[in-house]
KEBA-361035 format. One record per residue (C-alpha): y negated, z negated, x. Coordinates in steps of 0.1 Angstrom, whole numbers, plus 5000, padded with zeros to 4 digits. Layout:
// residues N
YZX/...
***
This chain:
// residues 73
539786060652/539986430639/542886630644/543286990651/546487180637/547087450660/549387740641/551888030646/549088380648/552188590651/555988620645/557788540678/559788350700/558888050718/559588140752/557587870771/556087480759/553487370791/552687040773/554186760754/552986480734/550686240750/549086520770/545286570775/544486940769/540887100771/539887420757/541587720766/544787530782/548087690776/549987500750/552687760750/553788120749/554788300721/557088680727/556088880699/556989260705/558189220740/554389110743/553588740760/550988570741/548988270755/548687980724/545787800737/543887460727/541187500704/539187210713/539486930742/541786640733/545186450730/548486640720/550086450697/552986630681/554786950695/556487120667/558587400686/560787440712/562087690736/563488000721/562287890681/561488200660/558288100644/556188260620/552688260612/550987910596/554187700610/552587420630/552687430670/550787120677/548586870665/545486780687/543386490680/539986450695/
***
């Protein structure tokens, strides 16, 4: 199987997880949302698959290349 790191785009906060490991995302679901600049930004899959890890939690400060999640399809 391949896997798919999904990453930080931004410096933020964490301010919402809508999946966990074990899920089955497709492309364009919501893994979480990520505050930047009082500014809610959508972190969505990038391909259809299997979450696998989830690397943040609520109200993390994260910053850009830090790992979200790991998708394998």
């Amino acid at each position: 199987m391949a896997k798919e790191t999904v990453e930080v785009p931004i410096t933020g906060k964490i301010i919402s997880v809508d999946v966990k490991a074990g899920d089955a995302v497709k492309e364009g679901d919501t893994i979480c949302v990520l505050e930047s600049m009082k500014m809610e930004n959508p972190i969505l899959a990038p391909v259809d698959g299997t979450i696998t890890e989830i690397n943040v939690a609520v109200d993390q400060v994260v910053k850009p290349g830090e790992a979200i999640a790991v998708i394998e399809y």
